[in-house]
C-alpha positions as CSV (number, residue, x, y, z in Angstrom):
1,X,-16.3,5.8,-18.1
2,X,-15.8,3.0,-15.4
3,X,-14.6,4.1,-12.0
4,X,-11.8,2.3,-10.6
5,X,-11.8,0.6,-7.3
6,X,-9.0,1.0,-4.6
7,X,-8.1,-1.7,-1.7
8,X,-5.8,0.2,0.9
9,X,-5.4,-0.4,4.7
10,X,-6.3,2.8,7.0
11,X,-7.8,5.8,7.1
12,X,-4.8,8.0,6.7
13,X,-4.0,6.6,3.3
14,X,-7.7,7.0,2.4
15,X,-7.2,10.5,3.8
16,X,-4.4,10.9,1.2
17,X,-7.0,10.4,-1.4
18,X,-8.9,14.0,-0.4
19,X,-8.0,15.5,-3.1
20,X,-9.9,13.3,-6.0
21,X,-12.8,12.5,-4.0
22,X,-14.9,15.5,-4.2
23,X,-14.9,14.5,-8.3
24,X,-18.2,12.3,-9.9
25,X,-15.2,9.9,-11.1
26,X,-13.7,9.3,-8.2
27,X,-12.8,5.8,-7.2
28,X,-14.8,3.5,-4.8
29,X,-12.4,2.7,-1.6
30,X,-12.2,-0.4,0.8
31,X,-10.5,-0.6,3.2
32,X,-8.7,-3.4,4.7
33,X,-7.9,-2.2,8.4
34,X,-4.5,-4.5,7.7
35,X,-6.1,-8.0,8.0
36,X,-5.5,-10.7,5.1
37,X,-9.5,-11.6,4.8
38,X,-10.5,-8.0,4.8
39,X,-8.1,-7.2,1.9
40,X,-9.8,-10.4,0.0
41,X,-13.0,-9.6,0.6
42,X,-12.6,-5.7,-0.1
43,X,-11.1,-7.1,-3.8
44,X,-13.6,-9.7,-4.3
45,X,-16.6,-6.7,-3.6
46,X,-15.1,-4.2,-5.9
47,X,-14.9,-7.0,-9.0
48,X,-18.6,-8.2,-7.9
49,X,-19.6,-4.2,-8.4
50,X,-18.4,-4.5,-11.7
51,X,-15.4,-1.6,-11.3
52,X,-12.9,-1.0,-14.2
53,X,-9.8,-1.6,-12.6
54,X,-8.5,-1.9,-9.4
55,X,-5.4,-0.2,-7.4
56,X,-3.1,-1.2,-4.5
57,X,-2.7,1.9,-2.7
58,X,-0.6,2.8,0.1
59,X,2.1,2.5,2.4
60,X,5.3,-0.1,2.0
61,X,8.0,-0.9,3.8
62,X,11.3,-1.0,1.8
63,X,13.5,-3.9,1.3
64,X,15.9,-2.2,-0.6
65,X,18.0,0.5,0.6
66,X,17.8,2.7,-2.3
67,X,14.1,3.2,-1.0
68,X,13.7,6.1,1.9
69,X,10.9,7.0,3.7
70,X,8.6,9.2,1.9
71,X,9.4,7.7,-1.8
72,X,6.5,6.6,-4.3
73,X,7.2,3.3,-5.8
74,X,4.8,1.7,-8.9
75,X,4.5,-1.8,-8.6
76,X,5.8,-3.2,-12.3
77,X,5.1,-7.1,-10.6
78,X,4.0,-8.4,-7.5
79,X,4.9,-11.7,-5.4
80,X,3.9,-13.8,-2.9
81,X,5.5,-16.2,-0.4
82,X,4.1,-19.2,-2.6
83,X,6.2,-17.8,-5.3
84,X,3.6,-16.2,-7.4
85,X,4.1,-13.3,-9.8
86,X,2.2,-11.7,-11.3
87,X,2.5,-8.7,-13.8
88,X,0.4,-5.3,-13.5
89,X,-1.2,-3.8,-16.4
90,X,1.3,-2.3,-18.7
91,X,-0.4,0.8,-20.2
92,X,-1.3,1.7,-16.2
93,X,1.7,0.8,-14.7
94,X,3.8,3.3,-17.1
95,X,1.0,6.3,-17.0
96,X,1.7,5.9,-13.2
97,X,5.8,6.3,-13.1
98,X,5.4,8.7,-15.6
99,X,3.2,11.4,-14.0
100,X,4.4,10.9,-10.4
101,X,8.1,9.9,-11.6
102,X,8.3,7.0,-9.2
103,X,10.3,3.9,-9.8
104,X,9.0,0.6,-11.2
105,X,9.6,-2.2,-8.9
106,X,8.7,-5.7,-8.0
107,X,6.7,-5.4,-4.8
108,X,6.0,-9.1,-2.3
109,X,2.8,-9.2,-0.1
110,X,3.0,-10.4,2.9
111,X,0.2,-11.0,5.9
112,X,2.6,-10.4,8.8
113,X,4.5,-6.9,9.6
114,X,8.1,-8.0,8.6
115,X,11.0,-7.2,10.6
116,X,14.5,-6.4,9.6
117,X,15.6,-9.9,9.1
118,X,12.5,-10.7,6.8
119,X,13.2,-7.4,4.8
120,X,17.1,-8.9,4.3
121,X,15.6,-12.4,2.8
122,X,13.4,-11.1,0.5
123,X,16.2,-8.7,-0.6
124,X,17.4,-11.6,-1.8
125,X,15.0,-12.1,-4.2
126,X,15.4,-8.6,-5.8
127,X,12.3,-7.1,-4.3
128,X,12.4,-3.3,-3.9
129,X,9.1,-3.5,-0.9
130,X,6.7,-5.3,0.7
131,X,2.7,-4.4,1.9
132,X,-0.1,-6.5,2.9
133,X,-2.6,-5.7,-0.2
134,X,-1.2,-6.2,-3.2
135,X,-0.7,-9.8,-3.5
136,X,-4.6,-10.3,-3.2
137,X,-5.4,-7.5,-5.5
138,X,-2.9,-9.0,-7.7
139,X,-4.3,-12.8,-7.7
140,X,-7.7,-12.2,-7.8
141,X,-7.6,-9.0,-9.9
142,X,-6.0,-11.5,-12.9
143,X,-8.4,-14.3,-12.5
144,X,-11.2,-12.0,-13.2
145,X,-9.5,-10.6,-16.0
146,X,-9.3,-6.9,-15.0
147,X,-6.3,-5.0,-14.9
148,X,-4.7,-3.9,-11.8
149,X,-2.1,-1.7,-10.5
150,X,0.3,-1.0,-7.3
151,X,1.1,2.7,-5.9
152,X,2.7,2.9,-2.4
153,X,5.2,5.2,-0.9
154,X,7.7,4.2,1.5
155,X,7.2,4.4,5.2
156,X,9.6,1.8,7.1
157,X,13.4,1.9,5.6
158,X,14.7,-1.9,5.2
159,X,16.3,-1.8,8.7
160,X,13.2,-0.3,10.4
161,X,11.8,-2.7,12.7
162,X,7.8,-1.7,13.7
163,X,7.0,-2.2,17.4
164,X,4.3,-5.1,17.5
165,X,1.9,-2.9,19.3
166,X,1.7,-0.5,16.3
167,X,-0.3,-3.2,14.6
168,X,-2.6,-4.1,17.5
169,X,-3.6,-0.5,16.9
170,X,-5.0,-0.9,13.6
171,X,-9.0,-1.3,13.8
172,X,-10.7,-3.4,11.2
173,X,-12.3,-0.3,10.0
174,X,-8.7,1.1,9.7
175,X,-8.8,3.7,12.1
176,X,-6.1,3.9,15.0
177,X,-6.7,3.2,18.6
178,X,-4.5,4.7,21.4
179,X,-4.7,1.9,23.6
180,X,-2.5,-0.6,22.4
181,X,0.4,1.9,21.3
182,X,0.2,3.5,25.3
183,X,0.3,-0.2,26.4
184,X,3.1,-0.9,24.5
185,X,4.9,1.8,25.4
186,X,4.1,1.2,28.7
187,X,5.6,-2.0,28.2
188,X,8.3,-1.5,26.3
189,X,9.7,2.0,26.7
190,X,12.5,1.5,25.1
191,X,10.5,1.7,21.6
192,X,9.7,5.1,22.1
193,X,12.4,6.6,19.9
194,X,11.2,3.9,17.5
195,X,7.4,5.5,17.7
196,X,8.4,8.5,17.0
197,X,9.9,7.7,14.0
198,X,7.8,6.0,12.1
199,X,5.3,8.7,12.9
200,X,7.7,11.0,11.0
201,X,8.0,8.3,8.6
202,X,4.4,7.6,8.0
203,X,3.7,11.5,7.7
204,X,6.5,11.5,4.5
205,X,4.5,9.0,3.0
206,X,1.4,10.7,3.4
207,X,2.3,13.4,1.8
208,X,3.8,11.7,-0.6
209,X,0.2,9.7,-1.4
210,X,-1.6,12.9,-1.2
211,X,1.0,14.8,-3.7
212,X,0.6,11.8,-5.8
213,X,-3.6,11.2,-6.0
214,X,-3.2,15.4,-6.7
215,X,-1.5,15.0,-10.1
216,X,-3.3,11.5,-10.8
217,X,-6.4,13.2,-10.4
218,X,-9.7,10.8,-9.9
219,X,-8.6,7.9,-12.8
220,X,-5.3,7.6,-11.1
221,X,-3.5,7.2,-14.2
222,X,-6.2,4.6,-15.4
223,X,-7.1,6.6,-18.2
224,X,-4.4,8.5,-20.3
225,X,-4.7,11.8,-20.0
């Protein structure tokens, strides 16, 4: 049976994976630490070690407001900013919204943290979210002929902005450094409220991952059960 791979972008979603790990089947992870080359190269080493299939799992912001913080979206197609689309596998994509009962959308990636006035153009395109993985999971996941699939949960509502800073904080590795967020607030203390609430925001989603990967188990929904 062929393990899947997974490209996500810090160590708390990977944390949200503890449930499946301990199991033989459990999937092979890169991480991404939020950087477009490191999400490339993460796909392009999980098709080279010859894995199954491959996830986008994680965090997204919402463009729609039907989407809250804390809600677990499957990603039916994905976009780009060229205008790409691209369609995830089928039998995958429903096993997913099935077991965790989340909704199928079309998800865009992006390589820049949008803000609210980005969020409102793309809702113009009838996209439900947007994350900073998917589109090269998508792309180069179809032109080696594997099937992938998208699981996120919501963290930033569609007229959340992120303060800069929170992105300087992201390692390569994906873990967090303090220093940027205290010089930020430093800086800008007016975005404190703002911190605060995407930390609430980002736990809901968390949870959300880890409550998800529970009922997946290992295959994530790559296998019917």
């Amino acid at each position: 049976m062929p393990r899947i791979g997974i490209i996500t972008g810090v160590k708390s979603e990977e944390a949200a994976l503890a449930p499946i790990m301990g199991d033989a089947a459990a999937p092979l992870i890169r991480l991404t630490g939020a950087r477009p080359a490191r999400a490339r190269a993460g796909t392009e080493e999980l098709i080279g070690l010859g894995v199954g299939g491959i996830l986008s799992f994680g965090s997204a912001g919402a463009v729609s407001a039907t989407h809250q913080p804390g809600d677990v979206l499957v990603g039916e197609f994905v976009t780009d900013d060229e205008g790409n689309r691209y369609q995830a596998d089928l039998g995958w994509t429903s096993r997913l919204a099935s077991i965790t009962g989340a909704d199928k959308v079309t998800i865009t990636g992006v390589d820049y943290v949008a803000n609210a006035v980005d969020k409102a153009r793309l809702a113009e395109q009838q996209i439900a979210a947007i994350d900073m993985e998917s589109h090269y999971v998508a792309k180069l996941a179809q032109d080696a002929g594997i099937p992938f699939a998208v699981l996120r949960a919501v963290v930033d509502p569609v007229q959340f902005d992120i303060p800069e800073y929170a992105l300087d904080a992201v390692r390569p590795d994906g873990s967090i450094s303090l220093l940027p967020v205290m010089a930020g607030v430093c800086v800008q203390p007016w975005t404190i409220g703002r911190l605060l609430d995407l930390n609430s925001y980002n736990k809901r989603a968390m949870e959300s991952l880890s409550g998800a990967a529970r009922v997946l188990g290992p295959g994530l929904g790559f296998f019917a059960l």
